[in-house]
N, C-alpha and C positions, 0 to 999 in steps of 0.2 A: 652466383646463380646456382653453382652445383652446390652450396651449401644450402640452399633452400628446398629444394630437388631431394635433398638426402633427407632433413627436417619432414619435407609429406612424407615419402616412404616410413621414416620413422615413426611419426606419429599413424598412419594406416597402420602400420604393424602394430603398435601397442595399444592403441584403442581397439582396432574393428574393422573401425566403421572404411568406409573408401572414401576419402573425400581429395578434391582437388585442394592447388595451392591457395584458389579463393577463398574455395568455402572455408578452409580449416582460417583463414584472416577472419570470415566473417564470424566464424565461430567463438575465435577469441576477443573479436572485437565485441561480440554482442556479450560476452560475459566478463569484460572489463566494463561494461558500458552500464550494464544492469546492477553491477558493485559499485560500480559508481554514484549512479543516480539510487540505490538504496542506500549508503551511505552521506548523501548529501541528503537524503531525506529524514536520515535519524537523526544527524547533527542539525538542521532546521528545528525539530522537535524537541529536543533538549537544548538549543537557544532557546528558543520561545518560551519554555517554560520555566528556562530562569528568570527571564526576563522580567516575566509578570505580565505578558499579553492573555496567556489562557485565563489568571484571573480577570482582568476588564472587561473580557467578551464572554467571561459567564456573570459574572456582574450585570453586566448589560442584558443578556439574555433572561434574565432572573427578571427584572423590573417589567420588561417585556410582555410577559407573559401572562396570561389572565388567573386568577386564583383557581384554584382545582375546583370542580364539582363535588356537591356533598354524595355520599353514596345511598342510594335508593334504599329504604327502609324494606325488609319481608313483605310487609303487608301491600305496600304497592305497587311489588313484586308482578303479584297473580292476578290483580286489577284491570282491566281496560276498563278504557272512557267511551262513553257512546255520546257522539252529538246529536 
């Protein structure tokens, strides 16, 4: 206990900030937690794209998709239609 006790003191001192014995757990909890889960989200990313998932589901997305519109000529431009 008095080692934990010396650990806040220390870390109060050398950051700043005042925080309790909780907060500074929560503190590193949340920045283990957020390396974490950014880490587990770039190795997701680079599986998958070995894999060959991102091409099948742009594959798919591709057929999908209706052909592009032709693009409106000038002259139709400045036209309205009156019914």
């Amino acid at each position: 206990m008095e080692f934990l006790t010396q650990t806040v003191d220390w870390l109060n001192g050398v950051s700043g900030f005042e925080f309790s014995g909780h907060g500074w757990i929560a503190f590193i909890a949340g920045i283990v937690g957020v390396t974490a889960l950014n880490i587990g989200l770039m190795w997701l990313t680079v599986r998958s794209n070995r894999s060959g998932h991102d091409e099948l589901s742009d594959a798919a997305g591709r057929m999908a998709m209706p052909p592009p519109l032709k693009p409106r000529s000038k002259s139709d431009a400045g036209e309205t239609r009156r019914v």
